[in-house]
N, C-alpha and C positions, 0 to 999 in steps of 0.2 A: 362326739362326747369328750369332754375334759376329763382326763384320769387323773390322779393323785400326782402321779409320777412324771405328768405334765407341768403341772403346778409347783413341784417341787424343782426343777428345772428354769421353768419363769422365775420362782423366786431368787435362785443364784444367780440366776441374771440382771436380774433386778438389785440385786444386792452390788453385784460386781459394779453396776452405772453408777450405784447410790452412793457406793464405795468414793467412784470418782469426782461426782458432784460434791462429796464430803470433804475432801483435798481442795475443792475450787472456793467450797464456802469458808473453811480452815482459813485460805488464803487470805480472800478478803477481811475475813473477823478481826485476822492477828494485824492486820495494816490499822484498820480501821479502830480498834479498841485500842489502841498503845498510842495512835498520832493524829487520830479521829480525820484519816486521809480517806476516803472513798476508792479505791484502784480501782479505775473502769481501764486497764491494759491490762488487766490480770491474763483474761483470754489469751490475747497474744500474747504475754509468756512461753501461755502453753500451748502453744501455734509453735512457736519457735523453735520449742524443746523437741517438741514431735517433727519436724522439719527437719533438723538439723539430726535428730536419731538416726532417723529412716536414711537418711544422704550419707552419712560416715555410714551404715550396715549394708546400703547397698552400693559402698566400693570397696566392700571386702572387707570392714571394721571387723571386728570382733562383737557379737552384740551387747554384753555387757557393758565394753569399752563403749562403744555407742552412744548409749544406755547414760552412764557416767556423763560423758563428752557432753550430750544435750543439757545435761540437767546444769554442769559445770559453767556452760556457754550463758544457759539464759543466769544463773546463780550472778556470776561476773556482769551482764547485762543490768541487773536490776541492780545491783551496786552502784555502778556507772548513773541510773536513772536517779538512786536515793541520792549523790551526791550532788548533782545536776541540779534536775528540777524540783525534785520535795526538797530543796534546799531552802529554793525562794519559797515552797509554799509551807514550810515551818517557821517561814518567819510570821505570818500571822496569827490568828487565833481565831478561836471560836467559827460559829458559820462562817466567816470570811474564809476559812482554814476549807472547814467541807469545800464551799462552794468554788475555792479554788484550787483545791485538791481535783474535784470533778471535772473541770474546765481544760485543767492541765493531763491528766491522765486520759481523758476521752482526747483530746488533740495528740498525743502520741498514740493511742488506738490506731486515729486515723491515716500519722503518718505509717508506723508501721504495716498497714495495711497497704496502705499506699503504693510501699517498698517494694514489698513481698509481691504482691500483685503481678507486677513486673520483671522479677527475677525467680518465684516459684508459683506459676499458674495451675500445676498438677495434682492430685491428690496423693498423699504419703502414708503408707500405711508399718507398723511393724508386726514380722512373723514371728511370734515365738517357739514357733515348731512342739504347743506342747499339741499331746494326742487328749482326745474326752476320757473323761474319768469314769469309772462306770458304780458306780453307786448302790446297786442292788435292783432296787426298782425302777432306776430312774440313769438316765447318761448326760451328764452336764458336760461343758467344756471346759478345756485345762485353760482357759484365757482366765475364763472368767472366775474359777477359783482362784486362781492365782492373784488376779487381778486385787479380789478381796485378801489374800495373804499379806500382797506388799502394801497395799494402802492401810490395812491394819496396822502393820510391821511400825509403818511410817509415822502414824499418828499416834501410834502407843510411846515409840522415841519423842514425838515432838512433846505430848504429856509429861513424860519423865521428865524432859529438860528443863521445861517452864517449872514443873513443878520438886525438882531434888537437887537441881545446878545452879551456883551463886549468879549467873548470867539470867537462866531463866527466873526467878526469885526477885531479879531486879526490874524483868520486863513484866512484869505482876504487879512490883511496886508500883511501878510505874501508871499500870492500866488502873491502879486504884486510887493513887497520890501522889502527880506530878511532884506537886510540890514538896510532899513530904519526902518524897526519893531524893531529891537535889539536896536537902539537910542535910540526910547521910551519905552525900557524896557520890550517887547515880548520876552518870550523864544521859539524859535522856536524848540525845542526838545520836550519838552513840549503836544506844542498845535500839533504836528506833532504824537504824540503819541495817543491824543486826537482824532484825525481824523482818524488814521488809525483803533483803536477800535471799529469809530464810521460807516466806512467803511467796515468791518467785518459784523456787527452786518446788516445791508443794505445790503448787500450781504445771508448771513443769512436769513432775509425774504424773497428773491429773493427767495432760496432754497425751502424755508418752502412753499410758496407759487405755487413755481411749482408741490412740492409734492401732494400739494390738487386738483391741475388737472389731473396728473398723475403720474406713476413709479418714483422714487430718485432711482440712484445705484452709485455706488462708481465711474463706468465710469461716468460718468453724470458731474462730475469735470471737466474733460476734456471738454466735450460739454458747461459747463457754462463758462470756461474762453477765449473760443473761441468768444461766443459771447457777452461776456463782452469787449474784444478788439474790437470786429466789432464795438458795437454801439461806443465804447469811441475815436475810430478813427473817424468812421464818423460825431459824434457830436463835434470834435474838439479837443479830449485831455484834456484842459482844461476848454473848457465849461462845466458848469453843465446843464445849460436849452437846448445844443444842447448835450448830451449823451440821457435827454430825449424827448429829440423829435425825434431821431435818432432812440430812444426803439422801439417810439409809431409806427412810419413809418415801420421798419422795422418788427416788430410784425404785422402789418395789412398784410405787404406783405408777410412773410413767409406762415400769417394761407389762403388768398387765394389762393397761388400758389399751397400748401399744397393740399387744397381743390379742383382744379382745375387739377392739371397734376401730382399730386402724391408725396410723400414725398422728394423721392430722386431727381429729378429736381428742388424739391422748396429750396433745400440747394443748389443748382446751382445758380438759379435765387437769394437769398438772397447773394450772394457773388456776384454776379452779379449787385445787387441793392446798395451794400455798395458801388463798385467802381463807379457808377454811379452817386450815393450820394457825393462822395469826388470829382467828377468832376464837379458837379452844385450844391454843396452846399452852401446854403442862407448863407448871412453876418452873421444873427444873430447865426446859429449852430458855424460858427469860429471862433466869437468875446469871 
């Protein structure tokens, strides 16, 4: 028999993944509404970040320092990539732009993959030594609130910034009138750089943060860009507060479906719920 106090448990948990998925859809939105690029490398990002945590914590990092270190590692990576290759693929436009935004970001997927393969075949996980929380009726774990602390924490910053700092204000302009930004003197290469960094590094915590529930593997790229496209479809593309509400939703339902009729139907049901989703999805996820 399911008790209350089961269910309430499920649901922090489910919030905690939704939490995560909500950083992976974050990710994608902010590339994709500001320079209408597609990141299919987002995943590995957050491969990297988790990678590269777990390896500085377990030769005696500091885990905070860690923590920083990854997120800093993939931050500067995805710089390196904005200057690179969405270089060539800003110079187009329109579908030409998608479609080679797509073409190029899925073939570093695969070299990254590639790489990794070869020099990290193991699974990476990080501890955060917290203890379960005990709640009253119910005992969640300290991962998983936590989990939902920082990915709040994070996303409530990234809100503020777009929306109260001359930077974020211009990456709005931006998402609504190229052209009109450039009048008043917005560089949209710039601030489009700005974001995809900043999109990285948000993806990067996704990462980090999945690791400290469980396994990171180099496949795991694969899995996170999957469901970075799920929630950022069904939250709209371009919305950010509907990629995270998209997370939260679809995180509740992966972890009881999960819990209920077993892993592999609950990735049934979740593909199942996103179409669902994109068929009565509220105003506010598509505005």
């Amino acid at each position: 028999m399911v008790t209350v106090s089961t269910l309430a448990a499920l649901a922090v948990d489910g919030l905690a993944f939704g939490a995560t998925l909500a950083l992976l859809g974050v990710g994608i939105t902010l590339v994709y509404g500001l320079g209408e690029v597609l990141n299919l490398a987002i995943g590995a990002f957050a491969v990297i970040a988790a990678i590269l945590a777990s390896l500085m914590a377990s030769n005696g990092i500091p885990l905070p320092v860690a923590i920083l270190g990854g997120l800093l590692a993939v931050g500067v990576f995805g710089l390196i990539v904005d200057r690179t290759l969405l270089s060539l693929v800003y110079r187009s436009k329109g579908e030409e732009r998608i479609l080679l935004g797509i073409f190029t970001t899925l073939g570093l997927t695969v070299l990254l993959e590639g790489v990794m393969v070869n020099y990290v075949s193991s699974q990476y996980s990080l501890k955060l030594g917290l203890s379960p929380i005990d709640l009253g009726t119910t005992v969640v774990t300290g991962v998983s609130v936590a989990s939902i602390i920082i990915a709040g924490v994070i996303l409530a910053v990234l809100f503020l910034f777009l929306n109260r700092t001359f930077l974020g204000k211009a990456a709005r302009t931006i998402f609504q009138d190229e052209r009109g930004a450039q009048l008043v003197g917005i560089d949209p290469r710039k601030i489009r750089t700005l974001v995809f960094v900043l999109s990285a590094i948000v993806a990067g915590l996704a990462g980090i943060l999945a690791a400290s529930r469980s396994n990171v593997s180099v496949a795991s790229s694969f899995e996170f860009t999957t469901f970075a496209l799920i929630v950022s479809i069904v939250g709209g593309v371009r919305s950010l507060v509907g990629a995270v509400v998209a997370g939260l939703l679809l995180g509740l339902v992966n972890q009881m479906a999960n819990f209920f009729i077993g892993s592999y139907f609950a990735t049934i049901i979740l593909f199942g719920s996103a179409v669902i989703f994109l068929l009565f999805r509220p105003e506010v996820m598509s505005s």
